[in-house]
C-alpha positions as CSV (number, residue, x, y, z in Angstrom):
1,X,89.1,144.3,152.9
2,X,86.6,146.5,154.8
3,X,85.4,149.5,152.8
4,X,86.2,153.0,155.0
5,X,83.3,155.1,155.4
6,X,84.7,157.3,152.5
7,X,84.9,155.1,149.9
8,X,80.8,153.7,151.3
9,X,79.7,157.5,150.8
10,X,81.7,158.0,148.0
11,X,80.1,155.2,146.1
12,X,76.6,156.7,147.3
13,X,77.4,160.0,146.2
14,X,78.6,158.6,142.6
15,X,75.6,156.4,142.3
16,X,72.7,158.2,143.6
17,X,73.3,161.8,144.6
18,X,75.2,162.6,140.9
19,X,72.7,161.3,138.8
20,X,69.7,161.1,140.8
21,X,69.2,163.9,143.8
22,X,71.2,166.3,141.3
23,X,70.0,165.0,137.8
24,X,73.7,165.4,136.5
25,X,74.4,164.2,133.2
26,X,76.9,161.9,132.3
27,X,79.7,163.7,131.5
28,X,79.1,165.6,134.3
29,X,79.7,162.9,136.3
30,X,82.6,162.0,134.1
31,X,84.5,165.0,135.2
32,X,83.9,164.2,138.8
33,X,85.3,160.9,139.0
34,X,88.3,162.2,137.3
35,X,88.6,165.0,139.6
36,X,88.5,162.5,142.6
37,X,90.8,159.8,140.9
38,X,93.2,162.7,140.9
39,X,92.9,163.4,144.8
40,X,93.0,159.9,145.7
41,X,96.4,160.1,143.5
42,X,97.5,162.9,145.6
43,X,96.8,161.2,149.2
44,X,98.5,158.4,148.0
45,X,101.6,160.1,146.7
46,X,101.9,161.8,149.8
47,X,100.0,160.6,153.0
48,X,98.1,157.2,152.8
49,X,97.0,154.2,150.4
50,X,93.9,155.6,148.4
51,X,91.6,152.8,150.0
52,X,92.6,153.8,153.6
53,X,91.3,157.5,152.8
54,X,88.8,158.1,155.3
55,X,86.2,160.9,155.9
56,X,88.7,162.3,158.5
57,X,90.8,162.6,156.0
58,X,88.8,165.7,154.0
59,X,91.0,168.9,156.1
60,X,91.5,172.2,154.5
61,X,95.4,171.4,155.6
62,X,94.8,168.9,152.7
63,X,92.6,170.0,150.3
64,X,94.9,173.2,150.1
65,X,98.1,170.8,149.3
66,X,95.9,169.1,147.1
67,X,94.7,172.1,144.6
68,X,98.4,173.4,145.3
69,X,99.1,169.9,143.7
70,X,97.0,170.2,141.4
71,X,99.2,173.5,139.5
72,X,102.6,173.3,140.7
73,X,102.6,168.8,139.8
74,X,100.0,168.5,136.9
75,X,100.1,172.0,135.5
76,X,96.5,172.5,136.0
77,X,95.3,175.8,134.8
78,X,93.6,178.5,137.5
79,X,89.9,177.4,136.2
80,X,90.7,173.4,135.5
81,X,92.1,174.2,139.3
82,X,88.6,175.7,140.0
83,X,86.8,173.7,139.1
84,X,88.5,170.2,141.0
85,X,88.1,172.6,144.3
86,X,84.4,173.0,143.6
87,X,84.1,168.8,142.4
88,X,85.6,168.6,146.3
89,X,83.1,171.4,148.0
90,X,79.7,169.3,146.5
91,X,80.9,165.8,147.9
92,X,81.9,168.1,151.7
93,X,78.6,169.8,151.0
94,X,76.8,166.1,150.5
95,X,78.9,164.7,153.5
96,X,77.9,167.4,156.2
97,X,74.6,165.9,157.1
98,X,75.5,162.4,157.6
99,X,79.0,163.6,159.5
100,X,77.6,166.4,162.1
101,X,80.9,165.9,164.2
102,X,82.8,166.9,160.8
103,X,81.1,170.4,160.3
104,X,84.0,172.7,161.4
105,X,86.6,171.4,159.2
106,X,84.0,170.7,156.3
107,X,83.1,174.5,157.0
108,X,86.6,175.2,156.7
109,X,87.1,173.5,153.6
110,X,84.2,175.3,151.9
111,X,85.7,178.8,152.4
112,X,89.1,178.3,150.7
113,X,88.9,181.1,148.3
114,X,88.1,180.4,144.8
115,X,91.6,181.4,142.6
116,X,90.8,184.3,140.1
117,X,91.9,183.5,136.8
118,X,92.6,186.4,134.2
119,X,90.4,187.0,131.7
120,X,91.0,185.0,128.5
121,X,90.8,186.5,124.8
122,X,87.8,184.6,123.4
123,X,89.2,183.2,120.0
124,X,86.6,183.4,117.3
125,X,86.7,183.3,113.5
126,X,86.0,186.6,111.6
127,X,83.3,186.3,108.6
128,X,86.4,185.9,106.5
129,X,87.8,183.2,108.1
130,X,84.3,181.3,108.3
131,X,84.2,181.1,104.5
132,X,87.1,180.1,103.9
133,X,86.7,177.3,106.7
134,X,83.6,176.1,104.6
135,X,84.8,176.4,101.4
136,X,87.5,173.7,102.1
137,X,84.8,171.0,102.4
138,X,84.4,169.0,99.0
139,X,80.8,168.9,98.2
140,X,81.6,165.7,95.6
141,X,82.7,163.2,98.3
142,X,80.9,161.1,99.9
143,X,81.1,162.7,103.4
144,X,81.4,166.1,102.2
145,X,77.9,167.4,102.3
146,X,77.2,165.4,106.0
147,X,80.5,167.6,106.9
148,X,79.2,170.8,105.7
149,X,76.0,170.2,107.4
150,X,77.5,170.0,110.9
151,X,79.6,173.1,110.1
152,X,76.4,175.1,109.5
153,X,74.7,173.6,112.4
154,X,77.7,174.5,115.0
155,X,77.7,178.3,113.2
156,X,74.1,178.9,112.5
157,X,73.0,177.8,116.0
158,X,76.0,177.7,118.4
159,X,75.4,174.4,119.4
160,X,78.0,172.5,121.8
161,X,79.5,169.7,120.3
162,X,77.8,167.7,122.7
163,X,74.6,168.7,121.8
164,X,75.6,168.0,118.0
165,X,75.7,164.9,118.6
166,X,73.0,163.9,120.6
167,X,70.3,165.2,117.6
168,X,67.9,162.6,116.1
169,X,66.7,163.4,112.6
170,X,63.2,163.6,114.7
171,X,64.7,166.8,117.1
172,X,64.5,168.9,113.4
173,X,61.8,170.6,112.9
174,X,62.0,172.1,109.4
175,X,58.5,173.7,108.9
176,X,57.9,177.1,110.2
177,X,58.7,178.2,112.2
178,X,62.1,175.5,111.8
179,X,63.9,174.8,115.2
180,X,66.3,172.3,116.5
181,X,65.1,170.1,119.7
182,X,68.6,170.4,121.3
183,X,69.4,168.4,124.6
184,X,71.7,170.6,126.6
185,X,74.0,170.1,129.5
186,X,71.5,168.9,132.7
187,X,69.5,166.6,130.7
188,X,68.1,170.0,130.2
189,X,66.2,170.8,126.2
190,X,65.9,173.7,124.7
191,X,64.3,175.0,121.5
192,X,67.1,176.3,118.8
193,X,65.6,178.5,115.8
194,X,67.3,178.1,112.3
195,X,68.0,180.0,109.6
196,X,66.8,179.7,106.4
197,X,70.0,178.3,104.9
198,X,70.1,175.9,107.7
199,X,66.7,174.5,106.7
200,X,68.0,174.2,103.4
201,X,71.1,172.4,103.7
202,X,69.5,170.2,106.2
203,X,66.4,168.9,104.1
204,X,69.2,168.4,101.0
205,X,71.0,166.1,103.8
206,X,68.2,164.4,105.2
207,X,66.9,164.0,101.8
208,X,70.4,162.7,100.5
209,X,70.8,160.1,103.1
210,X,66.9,159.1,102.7
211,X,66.3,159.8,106.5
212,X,62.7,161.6,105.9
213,X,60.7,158.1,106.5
214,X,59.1,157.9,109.6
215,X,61.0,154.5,110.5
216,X,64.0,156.5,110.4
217,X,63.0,159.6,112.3
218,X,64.5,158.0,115.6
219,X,68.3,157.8,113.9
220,X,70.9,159.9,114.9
221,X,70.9,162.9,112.3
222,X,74.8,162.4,111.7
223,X,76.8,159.2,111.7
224,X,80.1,158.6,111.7
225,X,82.5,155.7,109.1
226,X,81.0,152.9,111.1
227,X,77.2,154.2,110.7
228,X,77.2,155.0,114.2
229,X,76.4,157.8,117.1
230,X,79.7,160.7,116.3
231,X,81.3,161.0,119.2
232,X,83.0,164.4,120.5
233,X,86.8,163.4,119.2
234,X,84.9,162.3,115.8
235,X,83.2,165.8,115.5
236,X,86.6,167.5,116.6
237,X,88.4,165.3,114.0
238,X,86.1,167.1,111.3
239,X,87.0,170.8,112.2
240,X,90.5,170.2,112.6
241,X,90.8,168.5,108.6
242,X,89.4,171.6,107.6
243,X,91.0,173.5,109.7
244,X,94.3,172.0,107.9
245,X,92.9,172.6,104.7
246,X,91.8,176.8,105.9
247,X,95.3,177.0,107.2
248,X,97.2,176.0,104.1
249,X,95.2,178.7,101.9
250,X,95.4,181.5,104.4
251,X,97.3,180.7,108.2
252,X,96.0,184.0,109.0
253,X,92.2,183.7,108.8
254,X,92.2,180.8,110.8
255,X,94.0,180.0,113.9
256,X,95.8,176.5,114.5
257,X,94.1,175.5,117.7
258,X,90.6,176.4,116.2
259,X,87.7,173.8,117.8
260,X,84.6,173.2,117.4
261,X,84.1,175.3,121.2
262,X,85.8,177.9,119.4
263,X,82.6,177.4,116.8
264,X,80.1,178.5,119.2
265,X,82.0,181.6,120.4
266,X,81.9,182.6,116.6
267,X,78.2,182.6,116.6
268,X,78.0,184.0,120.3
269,X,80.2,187.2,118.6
270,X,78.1,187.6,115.5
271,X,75.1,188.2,117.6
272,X,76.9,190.2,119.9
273,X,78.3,192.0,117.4
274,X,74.4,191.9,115.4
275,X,73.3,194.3,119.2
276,X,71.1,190.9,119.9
277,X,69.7,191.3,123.6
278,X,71.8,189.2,125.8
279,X,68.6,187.6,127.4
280,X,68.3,186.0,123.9
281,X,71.9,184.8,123.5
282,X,71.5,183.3,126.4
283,X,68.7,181.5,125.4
284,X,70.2,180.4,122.4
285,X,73.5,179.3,123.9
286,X,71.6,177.4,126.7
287,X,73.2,179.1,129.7
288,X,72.2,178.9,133.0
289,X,73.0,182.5,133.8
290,X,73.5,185.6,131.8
291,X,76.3,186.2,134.0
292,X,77.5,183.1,131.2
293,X,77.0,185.3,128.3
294,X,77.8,188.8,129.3
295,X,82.0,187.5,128.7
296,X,80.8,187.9,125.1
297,X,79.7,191.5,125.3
298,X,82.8,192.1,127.0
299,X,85.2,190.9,124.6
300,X,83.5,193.2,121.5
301,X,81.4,195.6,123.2
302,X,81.6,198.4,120.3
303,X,82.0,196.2,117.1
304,X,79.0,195.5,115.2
305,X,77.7,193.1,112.7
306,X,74.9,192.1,110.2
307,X,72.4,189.6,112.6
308,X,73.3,186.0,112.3
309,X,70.8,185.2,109.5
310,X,73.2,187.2,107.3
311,X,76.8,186.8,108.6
312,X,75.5,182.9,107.7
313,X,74.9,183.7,104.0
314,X,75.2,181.5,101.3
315,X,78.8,180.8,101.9
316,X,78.7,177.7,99.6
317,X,75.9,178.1,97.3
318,X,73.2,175.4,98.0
319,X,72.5,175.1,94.6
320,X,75.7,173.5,93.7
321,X,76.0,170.5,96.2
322,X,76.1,166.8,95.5
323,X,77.3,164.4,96.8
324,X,80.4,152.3,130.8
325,X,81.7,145.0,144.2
326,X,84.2,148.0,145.0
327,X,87.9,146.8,144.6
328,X,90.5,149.6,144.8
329,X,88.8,152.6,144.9
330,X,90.9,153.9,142.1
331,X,89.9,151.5,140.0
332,X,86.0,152.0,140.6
333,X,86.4,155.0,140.0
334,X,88.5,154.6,136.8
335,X,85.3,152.1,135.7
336,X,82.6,154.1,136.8
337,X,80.3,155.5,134.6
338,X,82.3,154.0,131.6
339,X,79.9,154.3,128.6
């Protein structure tokens, strides 16, 4: 079967222009290829077989039935909506210099307006609700401290989950000043500061689990059951078990859908809260824009707090622990980047 020019540039643009022109990370490029498995699944519900798309195809008549698809068919919220329309504007944006002839329609595609979305409550867990989240982890078992390390990681630092996992016992840095080498989202690093108690708790850890040899420096600081790299579901998997736990001591302190995103908007609050300079926060947080942070200020723009160093005291005294040719196009695209 011969391969339309949209699936050639397609595959160009998944291959090379993703990874390589742009430098986008993996899960970037993760959320692309859903994005266009879900617009090849709208032209073939209603226009054409996904492998006869062609580049002709890409009109604003269809791209607007295609976002309209996106809410009214697959629920898609305003933002997940968003951000499929802006997946759709890069690949127009990477097509308009090798299709010239194309420009007018690819120009109108571009300025379909972006849908505002109302402002969401950010969901955050008072200082209350922290301790009690870390007093459900059991010290004695054999996980327990391992668990209670991430915990202060993801509150002591704000850390995506992510990040979390991607830190080799190497990336610590415990003497002063101690920081966290923390790979962020476009491949790009940034320096984390911790807090005392977080220097603690980890050199207990990496004591525990005998990681502070120099032939094990390159390990991944936390491992899952199978001894292996967590992944982002294993990480969630921990919050939510305490979470659980939290909730069946006081429902109130802790809400239901609590994640480990919810985590980082805790410690984004507590500085807020603390009058720390949003230049810094941003810093910290790793966005690209203080535009990014300012939502935080926002959302608690008259309460303040102690400074993180302190809303992270010694909630669980130290002291006391133990313990991955191009077929279908649907189906490349199902395959690509599969890790």
């Amino acid at each position: 079967m011969k391969t339309t020019r949209f699936a050639h540039y397609l595959n160009k643009f998944f291959t090379t222009h993703l990874p390589n022109t742009n430098g986008y990370a993996s899960t970037t490029v993760d959320s692309y290829r859903y994005a266009f498995m879900l617009f090849l699944t709208f032209m073939e519900e209603q226009y054409i077989p996904a492998d006869k798309v062609e580049v002709t195809d890409l009109t604003r008549k269809n791209i607007l039935a295609y976002l309209e698809w996106l809410q009214s068919r697959r629920g898609n919220s305003i933002s997940t909506r968003n951000h499929r329309q802006a997946v759709i504007n890069s690949f127009v944006r990477y097509l308009m210099y090798e299709f010239p002839d194309c420009l007018p329609e690819f120009q109108a595609i571009l300025k379909i307006p972006v849908k505002k979305a109302p402002q969401k409550e950010i969901a955050y867990l008072k200082t209350d609700g922290v301790k009690l989240l870390f007093d459900q982890v059991d010290l004695d078992s054999s996980n327990g401290f391992r668990d209670f390390a991430i915990l202060t990681l993801l509150y002591t630092t704000g850390i995506r989950v992510s990040e979390l996992i991607k830190i080799k016992v190497k990336d610590a840095s415990l003497q002063a000043p101690p920081t966290l080498l923390v790979h962020g989202k476009g491949q790009k690093s940034r320096f984390v500061p911790l807090t005392q108690q977080a220097v603690d708790i980890l050199n207990r850890y990496i004591g525990f689990e005998g990681m502070d040899k120099n032939e094990r420096l390159c390990e991944w600081l936390f491992k899952n059951h199978m001894m292996e790299q967590f992944t982002r579901q294993g990480i969630n998997y921990i919050i939510k078990k305490y979470v659980g736990l939290s909730r069946n001591v006081n429902p109130e302190l802790v809400p239901k859908e609590f994640s480990p995103h919810k985590m980082r908007h805790t410690t984004a609050m507590e500085l807020v809260g603390s009058g720390v300079d949003l230049i810094y926060i941003r810093d910290l947080l790793g966005h690209v824009s203080v535009k990014n942070t300012e939502v935080y200020a926002k959302a608690d723009a008259t309460k303040k707090r102690e400074a993180i160093e302190a809303a992270s005291k010694e909630i669980v005294p130290i002291e006391d622990a133990q313990w991955e040719g191009n077929g279908k196009l649907i189906d490349w695209l199902k395959n690509f980047n599969r890790r």
